[in-house]
C-alpha positions in Angstrom: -63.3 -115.9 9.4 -66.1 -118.1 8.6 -65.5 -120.7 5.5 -68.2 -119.6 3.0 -67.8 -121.9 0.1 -66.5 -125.2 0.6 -63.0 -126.2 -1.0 -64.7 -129.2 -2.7 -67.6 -126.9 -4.5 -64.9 -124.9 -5.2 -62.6 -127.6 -6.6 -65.5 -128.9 -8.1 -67.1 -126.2 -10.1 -63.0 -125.1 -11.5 -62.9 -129.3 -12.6 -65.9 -128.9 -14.7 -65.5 -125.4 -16.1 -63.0 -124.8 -19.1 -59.2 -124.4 -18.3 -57.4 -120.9 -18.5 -54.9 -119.8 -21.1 -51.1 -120.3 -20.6 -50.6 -116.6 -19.8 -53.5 -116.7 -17.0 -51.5 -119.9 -15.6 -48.3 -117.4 -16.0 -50.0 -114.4 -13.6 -51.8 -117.2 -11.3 -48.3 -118.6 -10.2 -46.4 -116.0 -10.1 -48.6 -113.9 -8.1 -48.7 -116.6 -5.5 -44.9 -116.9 -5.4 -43.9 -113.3 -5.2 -47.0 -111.3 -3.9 -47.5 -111.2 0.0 -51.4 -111.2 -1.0 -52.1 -113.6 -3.9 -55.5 -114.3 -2.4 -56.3 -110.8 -4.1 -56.3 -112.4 -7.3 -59.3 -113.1 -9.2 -58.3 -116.7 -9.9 -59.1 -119.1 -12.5 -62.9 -119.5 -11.0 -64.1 -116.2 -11.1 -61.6 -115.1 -14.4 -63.4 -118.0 -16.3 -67.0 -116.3 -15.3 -65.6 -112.5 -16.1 -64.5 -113.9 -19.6 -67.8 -115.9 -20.3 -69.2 -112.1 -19.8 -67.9 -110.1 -21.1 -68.0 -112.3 -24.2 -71.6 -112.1 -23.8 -71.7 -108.8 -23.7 -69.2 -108.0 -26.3 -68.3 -104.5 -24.9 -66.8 -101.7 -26.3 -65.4 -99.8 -23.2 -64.4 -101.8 -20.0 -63.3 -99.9 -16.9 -61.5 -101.3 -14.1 -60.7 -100.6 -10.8 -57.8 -102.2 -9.2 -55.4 -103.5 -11.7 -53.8 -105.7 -9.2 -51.1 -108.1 -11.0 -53.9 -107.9 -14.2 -55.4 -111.3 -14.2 -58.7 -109.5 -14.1 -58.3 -107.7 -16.9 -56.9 -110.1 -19.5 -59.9 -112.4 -18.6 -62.1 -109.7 -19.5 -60.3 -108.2 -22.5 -60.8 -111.5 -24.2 -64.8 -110.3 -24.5 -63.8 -107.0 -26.4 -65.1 -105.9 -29.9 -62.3 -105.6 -32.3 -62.4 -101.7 -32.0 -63.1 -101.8 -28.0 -60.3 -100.9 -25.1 -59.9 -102.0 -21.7 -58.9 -98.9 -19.3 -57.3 -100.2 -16.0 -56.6 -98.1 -12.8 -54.2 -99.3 -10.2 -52.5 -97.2 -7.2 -49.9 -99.3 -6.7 -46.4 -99.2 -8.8 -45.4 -102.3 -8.2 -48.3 -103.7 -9.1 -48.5 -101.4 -12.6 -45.2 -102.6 -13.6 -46.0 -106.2 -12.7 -49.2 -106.0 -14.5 -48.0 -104.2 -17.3 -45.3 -107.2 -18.4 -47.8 -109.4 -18.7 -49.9 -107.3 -21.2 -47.4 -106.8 -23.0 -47.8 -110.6 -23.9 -51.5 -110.9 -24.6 -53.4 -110.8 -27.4 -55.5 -108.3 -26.5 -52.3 -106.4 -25.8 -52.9 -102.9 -28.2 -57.0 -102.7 -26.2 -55.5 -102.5 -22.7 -54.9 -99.3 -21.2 -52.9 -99.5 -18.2 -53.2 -96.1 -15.7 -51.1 -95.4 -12.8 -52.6 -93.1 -10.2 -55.7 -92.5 -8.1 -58.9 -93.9 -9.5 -61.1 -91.0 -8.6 -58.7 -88.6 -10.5 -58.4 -90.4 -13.5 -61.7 -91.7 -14.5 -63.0 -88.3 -15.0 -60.0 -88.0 -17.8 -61.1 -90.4 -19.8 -63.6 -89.9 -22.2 -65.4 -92.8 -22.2 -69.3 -94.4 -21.9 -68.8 -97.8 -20.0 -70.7 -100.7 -21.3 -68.6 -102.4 -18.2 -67.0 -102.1 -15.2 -65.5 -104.0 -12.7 -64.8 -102.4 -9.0 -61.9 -104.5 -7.1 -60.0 -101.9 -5.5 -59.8 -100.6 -1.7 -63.3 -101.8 0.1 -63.2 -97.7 2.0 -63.9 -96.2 -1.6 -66.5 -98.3 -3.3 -69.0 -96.1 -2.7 -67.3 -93.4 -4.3 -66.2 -95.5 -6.9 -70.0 -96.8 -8.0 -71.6 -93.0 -7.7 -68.7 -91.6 -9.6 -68.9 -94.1 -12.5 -72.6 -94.5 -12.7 -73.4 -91.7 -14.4 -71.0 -92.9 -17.2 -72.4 -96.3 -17.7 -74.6 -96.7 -20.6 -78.2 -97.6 -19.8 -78.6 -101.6 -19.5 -74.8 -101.3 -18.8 -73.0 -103.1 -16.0 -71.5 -103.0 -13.0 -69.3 -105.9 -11.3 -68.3 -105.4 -8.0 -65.7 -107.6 -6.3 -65.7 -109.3 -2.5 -69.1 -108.4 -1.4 -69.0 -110.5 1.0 -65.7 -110.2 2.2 -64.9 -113.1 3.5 -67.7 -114.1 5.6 -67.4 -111.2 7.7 -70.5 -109.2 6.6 -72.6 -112.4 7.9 -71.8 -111.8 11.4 -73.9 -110.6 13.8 -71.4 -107.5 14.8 -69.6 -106.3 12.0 -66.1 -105.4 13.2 -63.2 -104.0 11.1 -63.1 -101.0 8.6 -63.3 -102.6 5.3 -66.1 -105.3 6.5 -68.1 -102.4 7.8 -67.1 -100.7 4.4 -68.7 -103.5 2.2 -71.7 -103.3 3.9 -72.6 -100.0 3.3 -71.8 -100.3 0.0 -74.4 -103.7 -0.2 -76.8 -101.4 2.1 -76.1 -98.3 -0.5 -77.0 -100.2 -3.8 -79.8 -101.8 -2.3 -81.6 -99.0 -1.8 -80.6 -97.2 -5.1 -83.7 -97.4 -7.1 -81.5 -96.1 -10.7 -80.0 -99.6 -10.7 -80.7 -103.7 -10.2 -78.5 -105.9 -8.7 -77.9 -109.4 -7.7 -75.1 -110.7 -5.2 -73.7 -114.3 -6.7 -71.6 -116.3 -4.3 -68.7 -116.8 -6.5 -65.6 -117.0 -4.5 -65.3 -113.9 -2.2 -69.0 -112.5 -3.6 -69.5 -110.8 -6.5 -72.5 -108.1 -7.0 -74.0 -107.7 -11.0 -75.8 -104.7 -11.2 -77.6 -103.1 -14.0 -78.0 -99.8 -14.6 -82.2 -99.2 -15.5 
């Protein structure tokens, strides 16, 4: 796999952006040490950006897909108004029960809704209008994910969506494995849906900001 950002930008931007909370520091090490995948985690990078935000933003209702071990989430619960909630869908158990302990220690702990189970069963439960919603969850779905949950976002509401470009692989010239191929026909799909905006940032792994017209 290609190197898309260089370890010094990256080392670089993290020195001159503000540190993350203790707790953040708690998930960020211990997902390393006991996860077989810890480069799945947001990370102190990105979590700063989703926190910056979602402060901007100041949503009500934030929906995520792909809990993982919840970094993701606690960085943008932190955004929240007072009355808002933060609904999170993850497949995995172990992952729910690691996730859960640690939001059972934030702040933000009563606006976090933590749901076990399949994503495309579950949203339709939960009677919500999204002002935001992050997509971070297996590459083969995201295009179900996105036309599932775009009806439900508010107008000028937003979508994030995680590793667009997956590691360098979409840059190649022959695009080979199933997720890679998957990712770009998601970035092919948005691109030519005219009910949205969008802009791919190269934060860490790629991250795509659309806006719903």
């Amino acid at each position: 796999m290609p190197e898309i950002l260089s370890q010094l930008v990256n080392d670089y931007a993290l020195r001159f952006s503000s540190p993350t909370d203790d707790l953040l520091v708690e998930v960020e090490q211990f997902t390393k040490e006991n996860h077989h995948d810890p480069g799945m985690l947001s990370g102190p990078l990105q979590g700063k950006f989703l926190e910056i935000f979602s402060r901007i933003i100041q949503p009500e209702a934030i929906l995520e897909i792909g809990t993982f071990t919840g970094y993701s989430a606690l960085c943008m619960a932190k955004g929240l108004k007072e009355n808002g909630e933060l609904h999170t869908i993850e497949l995995r158990e172990n992952e729910v029960r690691i996730a859960k302990n640690f939001f059972a220690k934030s702040l933000q702990r009563a606006q976090i809704i933590l749901h076990h189970g399949n994503a495309l069963e579950i949203i339709p439960t939960i009677k919500k209008e999204w002002d935001l919603i992050f997509i971070d969850a297996d590459k083969t779905g995201y295009i179900d994910y996105y036309e599932l949950t775009l009806p439900l976002l508010k107008k000028n509401g937003i979508i994030l969506v995680d590793n667009v470009l997956f590691h360098g692989q979409v840059l190649e010239e022959e695009i080979r494995g199933k997720n890679a191929k998957a990712i770009q026909a998601f970035n092919d799909h948005v691109s030519k849906d005219e009910r949205v905006s969008q802009v791919i940032m190269t934060v860490r792994d790629g991250l795509m900001l659309i806006i719903k017209k």
